[in-house]
N, C-alpha and C positions, 0 to 999 in steps of 0.2 A: 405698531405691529408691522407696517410695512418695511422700517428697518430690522427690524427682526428676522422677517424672511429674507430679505437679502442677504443677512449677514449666514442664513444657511446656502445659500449660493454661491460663495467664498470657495475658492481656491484652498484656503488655511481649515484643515481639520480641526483645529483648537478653537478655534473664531466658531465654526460652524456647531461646533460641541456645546460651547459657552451661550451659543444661541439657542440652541436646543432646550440647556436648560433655561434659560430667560425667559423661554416663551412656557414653558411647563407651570413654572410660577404666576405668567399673567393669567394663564388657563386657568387655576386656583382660583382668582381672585373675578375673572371675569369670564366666565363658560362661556359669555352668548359670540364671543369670537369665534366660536364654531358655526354656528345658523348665518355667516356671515357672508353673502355669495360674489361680493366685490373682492375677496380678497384669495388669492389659491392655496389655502392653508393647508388643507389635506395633501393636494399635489403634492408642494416642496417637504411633506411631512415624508411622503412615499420615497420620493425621490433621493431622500439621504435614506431610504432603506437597505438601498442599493450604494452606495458612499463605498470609496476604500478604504477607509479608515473604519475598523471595527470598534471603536471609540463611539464613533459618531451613529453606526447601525443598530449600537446599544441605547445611546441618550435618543436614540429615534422612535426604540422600541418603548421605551417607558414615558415618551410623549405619547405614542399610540395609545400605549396602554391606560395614562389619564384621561385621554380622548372618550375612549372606550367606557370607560367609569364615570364619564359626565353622560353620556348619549348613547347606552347600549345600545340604541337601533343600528347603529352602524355597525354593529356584527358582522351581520351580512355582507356586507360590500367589502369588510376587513380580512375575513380570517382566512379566505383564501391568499393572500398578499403573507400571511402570516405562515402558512403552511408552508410556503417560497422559502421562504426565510427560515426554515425550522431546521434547513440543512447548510444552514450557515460556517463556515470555512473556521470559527471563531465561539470557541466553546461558550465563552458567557454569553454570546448571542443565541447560540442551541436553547441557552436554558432557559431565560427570559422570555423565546418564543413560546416553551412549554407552558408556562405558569400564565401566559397570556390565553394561549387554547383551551387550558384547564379552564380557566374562569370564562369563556366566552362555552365550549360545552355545557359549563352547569348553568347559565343561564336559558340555554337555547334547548326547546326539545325536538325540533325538527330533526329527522333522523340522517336525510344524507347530510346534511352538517357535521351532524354529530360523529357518522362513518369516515369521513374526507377527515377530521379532526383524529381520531383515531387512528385511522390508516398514518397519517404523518409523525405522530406520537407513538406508534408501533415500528417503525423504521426508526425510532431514533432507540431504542432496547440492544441494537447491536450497537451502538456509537465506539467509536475507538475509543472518546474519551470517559471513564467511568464515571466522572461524577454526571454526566448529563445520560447514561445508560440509567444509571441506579435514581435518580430521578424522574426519569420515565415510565420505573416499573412503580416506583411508589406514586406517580400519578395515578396509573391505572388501577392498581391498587385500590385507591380512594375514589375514582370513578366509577370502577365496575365490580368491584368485589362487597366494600365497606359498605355502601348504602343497603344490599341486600341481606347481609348477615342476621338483622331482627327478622324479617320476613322468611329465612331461613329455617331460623330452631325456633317456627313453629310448626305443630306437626299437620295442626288443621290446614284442609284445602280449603282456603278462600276465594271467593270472586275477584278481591284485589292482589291477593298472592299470585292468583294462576294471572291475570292481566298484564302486570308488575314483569314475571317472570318470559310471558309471552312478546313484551318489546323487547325486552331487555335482547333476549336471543335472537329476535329478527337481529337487531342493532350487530349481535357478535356475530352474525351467520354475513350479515351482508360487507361488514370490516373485513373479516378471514378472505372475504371472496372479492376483494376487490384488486387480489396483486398477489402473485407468489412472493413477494418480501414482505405482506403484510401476514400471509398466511404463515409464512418459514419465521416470523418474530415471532406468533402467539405461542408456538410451540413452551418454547424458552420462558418465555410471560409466565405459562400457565405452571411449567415445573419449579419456574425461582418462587412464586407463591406459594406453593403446594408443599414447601422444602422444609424441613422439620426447625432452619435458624429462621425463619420468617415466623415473626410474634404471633399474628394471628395465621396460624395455618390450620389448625383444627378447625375455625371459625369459617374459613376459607373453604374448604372443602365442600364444606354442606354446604355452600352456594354453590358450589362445581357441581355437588350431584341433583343440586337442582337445579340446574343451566340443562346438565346431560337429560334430565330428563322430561324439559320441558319442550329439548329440540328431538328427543326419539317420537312424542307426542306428534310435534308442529309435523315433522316427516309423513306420522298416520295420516293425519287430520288436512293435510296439508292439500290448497284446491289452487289449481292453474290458474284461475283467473284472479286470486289475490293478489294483492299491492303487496304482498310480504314474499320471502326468500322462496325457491322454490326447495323440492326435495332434495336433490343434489348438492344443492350450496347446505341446505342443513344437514347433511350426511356430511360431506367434504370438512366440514367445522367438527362435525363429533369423532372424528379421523386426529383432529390435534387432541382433544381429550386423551382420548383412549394411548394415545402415543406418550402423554404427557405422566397419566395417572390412570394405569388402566382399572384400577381399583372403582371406580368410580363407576361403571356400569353395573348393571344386572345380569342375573341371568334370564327371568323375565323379558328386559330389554330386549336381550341377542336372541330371543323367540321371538319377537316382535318382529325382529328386520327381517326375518327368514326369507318371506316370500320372492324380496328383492332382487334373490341372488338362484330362482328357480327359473324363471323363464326369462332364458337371454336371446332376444329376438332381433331385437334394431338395434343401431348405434345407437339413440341418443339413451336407451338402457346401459349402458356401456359405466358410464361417470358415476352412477348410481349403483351397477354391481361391485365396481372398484370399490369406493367405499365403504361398502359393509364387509368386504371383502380383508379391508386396511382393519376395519372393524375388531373384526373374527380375531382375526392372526396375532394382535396384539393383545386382545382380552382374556382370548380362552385359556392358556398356559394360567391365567390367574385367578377362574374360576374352580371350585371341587364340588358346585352344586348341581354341575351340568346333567342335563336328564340323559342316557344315551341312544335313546329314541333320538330323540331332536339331534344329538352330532353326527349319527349316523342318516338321517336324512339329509344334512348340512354335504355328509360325501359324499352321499350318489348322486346330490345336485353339481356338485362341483365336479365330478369324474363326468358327469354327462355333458358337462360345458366346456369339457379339454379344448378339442376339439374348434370350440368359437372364439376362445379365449386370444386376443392379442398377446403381444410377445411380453410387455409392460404388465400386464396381469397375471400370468403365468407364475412367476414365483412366489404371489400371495398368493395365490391358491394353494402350491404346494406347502408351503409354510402353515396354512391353514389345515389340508388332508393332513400332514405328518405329524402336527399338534395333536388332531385328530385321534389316528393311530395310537400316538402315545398312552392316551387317555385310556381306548375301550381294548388297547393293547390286542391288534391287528395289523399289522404290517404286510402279509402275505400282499394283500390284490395290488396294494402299490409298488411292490416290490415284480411283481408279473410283470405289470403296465411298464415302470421300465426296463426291464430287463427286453420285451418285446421291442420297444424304441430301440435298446439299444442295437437287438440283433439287424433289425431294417435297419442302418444305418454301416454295420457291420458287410448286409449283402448289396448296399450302392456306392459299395467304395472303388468298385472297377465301372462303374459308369460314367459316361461323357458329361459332366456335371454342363458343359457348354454347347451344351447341342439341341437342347432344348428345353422352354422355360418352366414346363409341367415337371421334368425328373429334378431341376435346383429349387424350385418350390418346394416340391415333396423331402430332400434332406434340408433346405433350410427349414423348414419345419419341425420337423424330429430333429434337428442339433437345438432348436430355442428351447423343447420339452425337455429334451437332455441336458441340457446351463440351466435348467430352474428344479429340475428334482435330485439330480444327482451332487447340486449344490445343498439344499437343506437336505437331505434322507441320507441315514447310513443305513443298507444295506450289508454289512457286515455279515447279519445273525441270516442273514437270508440269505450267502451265497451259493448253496445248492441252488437255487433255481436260474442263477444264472449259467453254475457249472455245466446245467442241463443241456443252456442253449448253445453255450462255448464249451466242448467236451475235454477239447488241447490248452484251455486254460486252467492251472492247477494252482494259481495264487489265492491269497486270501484276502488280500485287499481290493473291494468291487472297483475305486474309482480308478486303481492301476488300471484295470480291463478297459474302465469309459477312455481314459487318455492314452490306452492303444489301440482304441479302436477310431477315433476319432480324429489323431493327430493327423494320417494321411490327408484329411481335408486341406488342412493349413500350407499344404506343398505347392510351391512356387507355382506348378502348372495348371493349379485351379484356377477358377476367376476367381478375380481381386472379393466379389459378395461372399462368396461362400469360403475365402481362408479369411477374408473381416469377422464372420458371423461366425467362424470356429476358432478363431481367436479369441474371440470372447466369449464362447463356450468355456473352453479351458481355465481362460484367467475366472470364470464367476465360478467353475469348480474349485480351484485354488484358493479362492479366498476361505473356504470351508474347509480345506484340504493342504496348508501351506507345505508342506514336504513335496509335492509334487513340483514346486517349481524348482527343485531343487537336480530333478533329474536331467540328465545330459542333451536328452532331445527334444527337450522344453528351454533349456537352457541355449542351446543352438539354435534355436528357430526364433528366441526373443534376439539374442545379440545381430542373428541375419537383418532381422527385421531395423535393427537400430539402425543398423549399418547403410539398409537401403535406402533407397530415394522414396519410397510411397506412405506421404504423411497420411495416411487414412489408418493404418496398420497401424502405425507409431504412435496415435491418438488412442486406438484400440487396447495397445500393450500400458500406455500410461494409465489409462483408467482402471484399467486391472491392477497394476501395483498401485495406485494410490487408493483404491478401496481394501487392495490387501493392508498396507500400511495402515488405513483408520479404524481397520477391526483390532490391529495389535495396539492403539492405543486404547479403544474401547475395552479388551483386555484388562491392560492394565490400570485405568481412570475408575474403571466398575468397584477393581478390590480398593482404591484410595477412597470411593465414596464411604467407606467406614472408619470410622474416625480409630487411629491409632490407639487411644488413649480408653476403648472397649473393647481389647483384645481378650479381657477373659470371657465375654459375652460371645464375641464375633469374631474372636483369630482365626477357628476353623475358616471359616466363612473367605475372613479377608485371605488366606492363606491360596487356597481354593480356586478365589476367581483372580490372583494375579501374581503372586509370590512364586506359587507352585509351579514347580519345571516340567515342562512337558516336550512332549517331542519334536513339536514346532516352534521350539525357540530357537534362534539363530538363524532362525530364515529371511528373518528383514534386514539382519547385518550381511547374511552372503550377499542376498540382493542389492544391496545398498552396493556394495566394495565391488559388485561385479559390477553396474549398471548404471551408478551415478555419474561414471565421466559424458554418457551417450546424454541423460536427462538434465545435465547442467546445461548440455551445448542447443538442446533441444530447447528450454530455459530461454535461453539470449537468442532463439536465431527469428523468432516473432512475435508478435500482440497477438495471434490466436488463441482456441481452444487448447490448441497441444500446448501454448507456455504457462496457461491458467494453470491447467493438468499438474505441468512439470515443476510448476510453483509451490503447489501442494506438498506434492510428493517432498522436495529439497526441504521445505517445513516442516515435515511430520520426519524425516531422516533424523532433522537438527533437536527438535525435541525430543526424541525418542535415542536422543546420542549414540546412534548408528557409526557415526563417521567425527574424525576430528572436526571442531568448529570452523578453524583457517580452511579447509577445504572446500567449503559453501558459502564460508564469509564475504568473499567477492563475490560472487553471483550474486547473494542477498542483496550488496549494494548496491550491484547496477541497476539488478530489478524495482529496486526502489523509485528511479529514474522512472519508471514506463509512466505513459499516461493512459496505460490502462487499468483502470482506480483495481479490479481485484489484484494485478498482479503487485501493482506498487503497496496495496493493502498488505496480502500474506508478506509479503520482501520485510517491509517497517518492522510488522506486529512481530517476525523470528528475529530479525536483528535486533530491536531492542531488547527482549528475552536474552537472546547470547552475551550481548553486550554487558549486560548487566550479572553476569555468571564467569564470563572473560575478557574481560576491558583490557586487558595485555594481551592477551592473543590478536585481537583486530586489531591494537596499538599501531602491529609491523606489518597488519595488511593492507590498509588503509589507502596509499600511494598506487596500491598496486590496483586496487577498487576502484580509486577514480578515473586512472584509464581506462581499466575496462568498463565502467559507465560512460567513458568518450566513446569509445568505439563502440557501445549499443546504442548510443542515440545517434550514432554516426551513420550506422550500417541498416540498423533495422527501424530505427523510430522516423529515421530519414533527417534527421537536425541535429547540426554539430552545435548549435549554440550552449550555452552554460544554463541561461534560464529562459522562463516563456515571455512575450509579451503580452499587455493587456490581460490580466494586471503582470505586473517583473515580480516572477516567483523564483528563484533558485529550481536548480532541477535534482540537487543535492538537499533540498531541504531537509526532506524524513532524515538523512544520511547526519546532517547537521542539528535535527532535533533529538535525535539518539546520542549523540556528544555530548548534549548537554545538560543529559540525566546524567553523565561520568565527571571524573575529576575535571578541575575545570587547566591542569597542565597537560592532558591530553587533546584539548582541544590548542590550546599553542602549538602543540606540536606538529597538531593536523593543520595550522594553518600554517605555522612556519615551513612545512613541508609542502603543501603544496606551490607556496613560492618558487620553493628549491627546486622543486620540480620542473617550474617552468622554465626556471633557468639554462641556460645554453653555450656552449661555447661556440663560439663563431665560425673556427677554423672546421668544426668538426658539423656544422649546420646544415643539415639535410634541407633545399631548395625544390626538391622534386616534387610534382603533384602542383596541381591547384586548386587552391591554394594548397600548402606545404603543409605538412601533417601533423608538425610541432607547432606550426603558427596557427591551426585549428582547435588543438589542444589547448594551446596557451589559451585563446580565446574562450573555451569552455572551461577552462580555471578559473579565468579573472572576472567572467561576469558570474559566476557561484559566488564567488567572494565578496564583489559588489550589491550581492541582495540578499546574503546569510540577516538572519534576525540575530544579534549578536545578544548574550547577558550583558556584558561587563566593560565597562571601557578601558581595564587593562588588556584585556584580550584584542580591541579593536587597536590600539597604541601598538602594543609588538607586533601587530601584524603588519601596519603601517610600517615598522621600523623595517620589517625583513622588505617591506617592497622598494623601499627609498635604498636600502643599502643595493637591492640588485640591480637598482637603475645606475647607481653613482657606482658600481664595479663594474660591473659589464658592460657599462652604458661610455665608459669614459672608453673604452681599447674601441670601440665604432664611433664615437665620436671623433676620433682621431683618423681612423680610416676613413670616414667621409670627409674629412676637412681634406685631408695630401690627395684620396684618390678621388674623391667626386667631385669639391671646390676645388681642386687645380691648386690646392695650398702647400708647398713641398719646403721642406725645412734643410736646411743648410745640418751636414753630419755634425755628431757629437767631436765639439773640439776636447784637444787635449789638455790633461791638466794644467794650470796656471793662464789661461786664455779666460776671457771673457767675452758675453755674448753679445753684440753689438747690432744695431739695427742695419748695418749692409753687409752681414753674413748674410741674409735670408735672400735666396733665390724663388723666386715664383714660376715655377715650371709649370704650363698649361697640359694635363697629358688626358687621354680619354680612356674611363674605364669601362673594362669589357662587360656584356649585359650580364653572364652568368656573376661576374663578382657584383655587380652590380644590384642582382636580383638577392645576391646571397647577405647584403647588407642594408636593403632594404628590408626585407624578411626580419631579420631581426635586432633594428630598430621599430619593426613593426609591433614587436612583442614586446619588447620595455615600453613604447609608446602606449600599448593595453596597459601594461601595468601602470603607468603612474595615470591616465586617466581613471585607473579603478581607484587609485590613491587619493587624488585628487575629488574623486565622487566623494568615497568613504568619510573625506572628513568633512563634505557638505553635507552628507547624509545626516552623519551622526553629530553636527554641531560640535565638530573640535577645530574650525577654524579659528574660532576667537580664541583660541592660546596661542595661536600662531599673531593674533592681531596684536595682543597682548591686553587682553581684556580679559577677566574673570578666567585665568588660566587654570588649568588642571592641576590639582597638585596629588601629591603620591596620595593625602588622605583621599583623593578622589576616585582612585584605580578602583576600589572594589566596587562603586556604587554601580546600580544599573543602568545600562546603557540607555539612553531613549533619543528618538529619532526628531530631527528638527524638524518644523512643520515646516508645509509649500517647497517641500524639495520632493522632486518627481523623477521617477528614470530615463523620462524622454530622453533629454539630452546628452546623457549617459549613452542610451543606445542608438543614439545617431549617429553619435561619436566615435565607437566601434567599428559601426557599419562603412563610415568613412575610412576609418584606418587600414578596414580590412580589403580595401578596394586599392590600393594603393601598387598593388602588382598589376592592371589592368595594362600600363602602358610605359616604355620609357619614361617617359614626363612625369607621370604618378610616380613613378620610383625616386627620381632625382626630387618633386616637391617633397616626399616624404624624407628624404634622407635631408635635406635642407632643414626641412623642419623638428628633428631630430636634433641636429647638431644645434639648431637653436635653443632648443628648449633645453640641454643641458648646461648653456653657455646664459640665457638669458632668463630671468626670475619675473613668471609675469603674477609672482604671488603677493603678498606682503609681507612685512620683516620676519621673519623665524624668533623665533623664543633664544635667546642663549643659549651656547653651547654645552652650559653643565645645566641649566632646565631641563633643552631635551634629553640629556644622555641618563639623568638620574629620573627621568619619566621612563625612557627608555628600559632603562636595566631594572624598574620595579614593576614595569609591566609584565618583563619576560620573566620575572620572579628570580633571579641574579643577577649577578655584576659578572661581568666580564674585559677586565682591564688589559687592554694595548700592549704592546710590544713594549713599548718606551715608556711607559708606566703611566700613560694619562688614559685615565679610564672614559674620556668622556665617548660617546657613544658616536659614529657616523652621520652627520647631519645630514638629511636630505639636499641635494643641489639646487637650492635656491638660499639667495639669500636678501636682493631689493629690490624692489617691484619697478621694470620698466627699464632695469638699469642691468650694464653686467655684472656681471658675480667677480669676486677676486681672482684676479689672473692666476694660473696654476704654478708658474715659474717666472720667478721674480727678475729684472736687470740688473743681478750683480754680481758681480766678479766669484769665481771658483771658489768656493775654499780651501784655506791650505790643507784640512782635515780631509782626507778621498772619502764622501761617502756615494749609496746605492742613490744612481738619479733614476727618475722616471722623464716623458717624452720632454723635451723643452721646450720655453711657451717667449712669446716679446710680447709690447703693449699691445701691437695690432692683432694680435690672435686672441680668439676667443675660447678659454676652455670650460672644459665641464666639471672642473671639482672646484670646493669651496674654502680651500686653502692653498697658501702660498709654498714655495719650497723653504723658505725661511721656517715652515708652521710645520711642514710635514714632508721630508726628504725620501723616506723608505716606502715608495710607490706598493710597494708590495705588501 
């Protein structure tokens, strides 16, 4: 045993795997190693929970999880470690935790257990990854639906039905309340259940309406000094019902809540009027049994509580009063009530909104009542009573009147509170009213606003086009909810709610084509609130195919980069979508995406690096797991390109900055590169190939310039035909080169020096040394298989490595060791043999998936410059005499100089 645990201490993930399961199997055979207190078996159990290797976090989970199955006592001490791990980086560890919480719930009835276990299991319902969402909900499912369904469809009230039913709802009242992402998951829970492709959903139901009615109950009955939820948390939970399946109330019930919402006295009444409040507004449209006694006391409770009403409660109420109306078909008093707001609001437009805090109170007031009724109520049928108040208003549309009576607020010389707070007036009218945004001086005062400096406006203005943008999908998702193929049932229907053209279409495309260049740039320019915002918005554009795809496609993929998980979240979840609808469209954007992801982590995330440390994640990764849902030649492409990219010509090498702007680039290239999770080892081979060949082209014209201008090594001029080149031509001129050249060949030498240690990684990573050693080589049947990573190779030294290289501008001396050491490592091979030259070239050319043959008709491929370890490489120009034949030379080379290519002139004369 005690070898055992050490061998999970192990450096080597495969060792530590293999041990894992070795001890699973003694666990079998001998349980009592657990009771066992000499030995730290659970520790080092915990401790590879946490392991890099998701391999090993797996074989860790399903030791637990036999732990667990010999000794259920350890529950307890377990499942919170388990709940850690439930948000696991590595989907089959997601799921594994799930199936491990399922079985420790069904064993355990203690309830915060069972809540903590739930809450973590309800955050996993949105998962990106679908099979471990839809796993989730079919946990729950079997958790909290399936047991109850007998106890259900019976009619009789039981002592143990109503018991049964009364934990059951503490349990869901006190989960919903322990988190808004527990509460914002039930939602979704409750309607994928409730959905007519879910097998048991009839079944389903009748335990939802005995859930609802067993928590309107718990609310009556319900005493402050119980150990169970109180009224609020059980109100706030029949809030996701009613939103989910309003069907599932009474009308009975909604008389039950009444009182709740009659006297509003203290704050902490406040949570509890909300509510029933969320209640009302969502149910009532879907009762026709309604008494209208009871809705009409429901109004004069809610018109007497205007008045007390926060700004946040304000529009369910009117939502509530207008549903109201509808019903006992009365409009007139709501239609007075604003039309009186709106005239106060109309007679404080000449007053000093900054002069004193009682006259911005009193219209910030009346503009909140005005953003919450003149967004739900159409006053149409009722504009006499406005004409009454406005004589020289002779329109007919009421909200024209609100948005000219209103807009003076929003003028530069207000205070910043009261043109924020009419700002948002406007846009929560417009979401009701999308034509309005359409006019000139609503239009102006958004573009002002982009244009200015006051991010509070700008966050203002986003939130209003992004909630306008989710009602036009809500639009049109509503009429997709009917299934195509019951059009003679429901065409009208689907026709109706999203086919049919109405007057506000084409308001999200003007919007879009006027205002996405302001909210791309707003987009990139931080990790705040306003890029979340703007995040949205560029995502519902792209779905809603507003704007061509290439137009947002870069944006998507810097935002990808952020590490602020929602913005990199929406970026991934629309790029892959696009991706997968236009894989040639990003084809050609792609180069252009990854700078501008250099320059957002440059500028706003504050780190030019490629990837993070602890653990070396790519910052490209999303970017690089959407490639490789596509063809797998799109992804050479994108790698072959970004080489090229890095690529540089020397004469033309931008030095400025520090470090230089292309050598920080490069740097965020090559280390994406060095920690992409690759498929295929032909992909990882021609990637290799495009980085050897940019070393051994560009790598040899600085090589050269460091050898004559920095080692003082100067070559005797090209003699003329028929001479040959003898060893006392060579004059060794000692001459000093200037810093700026100096700095400018240091620069990049520093960048092919990134590259071939990415190179150099890459085949340590991915275990393709040994066909360099000449051991169990790669052969072309091997290209297609999947890549996998050698164990005990770590990035440390990869990223030391970097950080060293990239220091090498600090000082003179740093310059000239790194240009030395340059010119070495082109010159000197501290590898081991290389494979043969038609090995690699025919590795070569079927990784890139063609041939491509030479000039001179020898197809073999460019070999990387090395060629024997310790020793130098083939001199580049051999000692001997002209040929009589004139062909192209490249630089000339004698024994004492050391070059950087891995052929002779004899092998290869046409330098070019």
């Amino acid at each position: 045993m005690n070898t055992l645990l050490n061998s999970l201490t192990s450096d080597s993930a495969s060792l530590k795997n293999r041990g894992l399961k070795s001890v699973t199997q003694l666990l079998e055979s001998n349980p009592s190693i657990l009771d066992r207190k000499d030995l730290p078996v659970l520790q080092t159990f915990f401790r590879c929970l946490s392991d890099s290797s998701s391999l090993v976090r797996d074989s860790a989970l399903n030791l637990i999880g036999k732990c667990l199955s010999i000794k259920p006592t350890m529950d307890r001490n377990i499942y919170s470690r388990l709940i850690q791990r439930s948000g696991d980086s590595a989907a089959s560890v997601r799921k594994r935790c799930i199936k491990l919480l399922k079985d420790i719930y069904q064993r355990n009835e203690e309830q915060d257990m069972r809540s903590g276990i739930a809450e973590a299991l309800l955050q996993r319902m949105t998962d990106t990854e679908d099979s471990v969402s839809e796993l989730s909900r079919h946990t729950f499912e079997e958790l909290w639906f399936m047991p109850y369904i007998g106890l259900a469809s019976t009619q009789e009230l039981s002592a143990k039905k109503k018991i049964a039913f009364e934990n059951h709802v503490a349990l869901i009242a006190k989960t919903a309340n322990r988190g808004s992402a527990a509460s914002l998951a039930l939602e979704p829970l409750v309607k994928s259940l409730l959905s007519p492709d879910t097998k048991n959903s009839a079944a389903i139901f009748n335990v939802c309406k005995e859930i609802v009615a067993s928590m309107v109950d718990a609310v009556i009955e319900n005493n402050s000094n119980s150990a169970k939820p109180s009224s609020a948390s059980y109100l706030q939970t029949l809030t996701v019902f009613a939103k989910a399946r309003p069907k599932l109330f009474s009308a009975k019930q909604l008389e039950v809540l009444r009182p709740y919402i009659q006297n509003l006295q203290i704050s902490e009444d406040r949570p509890v009027f909300r509510a029933v409040l969320v209640i009302y507004r969502w149910v009532f449209p879907y009762l026709s049994t309604m008494q209208h006694d009871f809705l009409k006391a429901v109004h004069k409770a809610l018109l007497e509580s205007l008045p007390k009403l926060a700004k946040m409660d304000l529009e369910e109420a009117a939502l509530c009063l207008w549903t109201i109306d509808s019903v006992i078909k009365n409009t007139a008093k709501l239609a007075r009530m604003a039309s009186s707001v709106l005239q106060q609001l109309h007679n404080s437009r000449g007053d000093d909104l900054g002069s004193g805090q009682q006259v911005a109170q009193k219209v910030s007031r009346l503009l909140n009542i005005a953003g919450a009724f003149f967004r739900v109520c159409d006053f149409d049928e009722e504009n006499g009573l406005f004409k009454e108040r406005f004589p020289q208003w002779d329109g007919k549309s009421v909200v024209s009147l609100v948005i000219d009576v209103i807009r003076p607020f929003a003028a530069s010389q207000q205070p910043t509170a009261i043109r924020e707070l009419t700002l948002e007036t406007i846009c929560n009218i417009c979401r009701s009213w999308p034509k309005q945004y359409l006019r000139r001086d609503i239009s102006n005062i958004i573009e002002g606003i982009f244009r200015s400096e006051d991010e509070r406006l700008k966050l203002t203005v986003l939130v209003g086009i992004r909630d306008l943008f989710a009602e036009e999908e809500k639009r049109s998702e509503s009429g997709a909810e009917i299934a195509v193929g019951e059009g003679i049932v429901n065409g009208a229907e689907r026709l109706g709610k999203s086919l049919q053209a109405n007057e506000n279409d084409g308001v999200a495309t003007t919007i879009a084509q006027q205002f996405l260049q302001y909210i791309l740039r707003i987009a990139l320019a931080s990790q705040d609130d306003r890029a979340v915002t703007a995040a949205h918005i560029v995502a519902s554009v792209n779905r809603q195919g507003l704007v061509h795809p290439k137009e947002t496609g870069v944006t998507l993929i810097a935002l990808e980069t952020s590490p602020t998980n929602a913005i990199a979240t929406i970026a991934f979840q629309e790029h892959r979508n696009l991706n997968q609808k236009h894989e040639s469209v990003f084809d050609k954007e792609y180069m252009r995406a990854v700078y501008e992801a250099f320059v957002y982590q440059k500028d706003v995330v504050k780190d030019a690096r490629g990837a993070t440390a602890q653990p070396h994640s790519p910052k490209l990764r999303l970017t690089f797991e959407v490639l490789k849902l596509g063809n797998g030649k799109a992804r050479k492409k994108f790698l072959a390109n970004m080489v090229s990219r890095i690529n540089f010509d020397l004469s033309k090498l931008d030095t400025a900055g520090d470090p230089p702007l292309h050598l920080l680039f490069s740097r965020f290239c090559v280390e994406n590169l060095a920690f992409f999770d690759y498929s295929r080892v032909d992909e990882i081979l021609h990637l290799l190939d495009c980085m050897e060949k940019t070393v051994g082209t560009t790598g040899t014209g600085i090589a050269h310039a460091i050898e004559t201008e920095v080692q003082n090594v100067h070559l005797a001029p090209q003699l003329a035909e028929g001479e040959t080149y003898l060893q006392n031509n060579i004059a060794a001129v000692m001459n000093s080169v200037d810093d700026q050249r100096l700095r400018q060949l240091t620069a990049g030498s520093m960048i092919l020096s990134l590259i071939w240690e990415t190179r150099t990684f890459i085949r340590r990573l991915w275990g393709l040394q040994k066909q360099r050693e000449g051991k169990n080589k790669t052969t072309i049947k091997d290209l297609n298989k999947a890549a996998t990573k050698a164990q005990g190779v770590s990035g440390d030294r990869y990223w030391e490595k970097t950080s060293e290289i990239m220091s090498s501008l600090d000082s003179r001396e740093t310059m000239l060791q790194q240009c030395r050491s340059f010119a070495e490592l082109l010159s000197i091979d501290h590898e081991v043999k290389v494979a043969s030259d038609d090995e690699e070239a025919d590795l070569v050319k079927a990784a890139a998936g063609y041939e491509t043959p030479s000039d001179d008709g020898n197809s073999n491929g460019s070999a990387p410059p090395s060629t024997g370890k310790g020793r130098k490489r083939k001199s580049s120009v051999s000692l001997i005499s002209t040929p009589s034949k004139p062909k192209k030379r490249g630089r000339p080379s004698l024994n004492k100089r050391k070059s950087g290519m891995g052929v002779s002139l004899q092998e290869d004369v046409d330098w070019d």
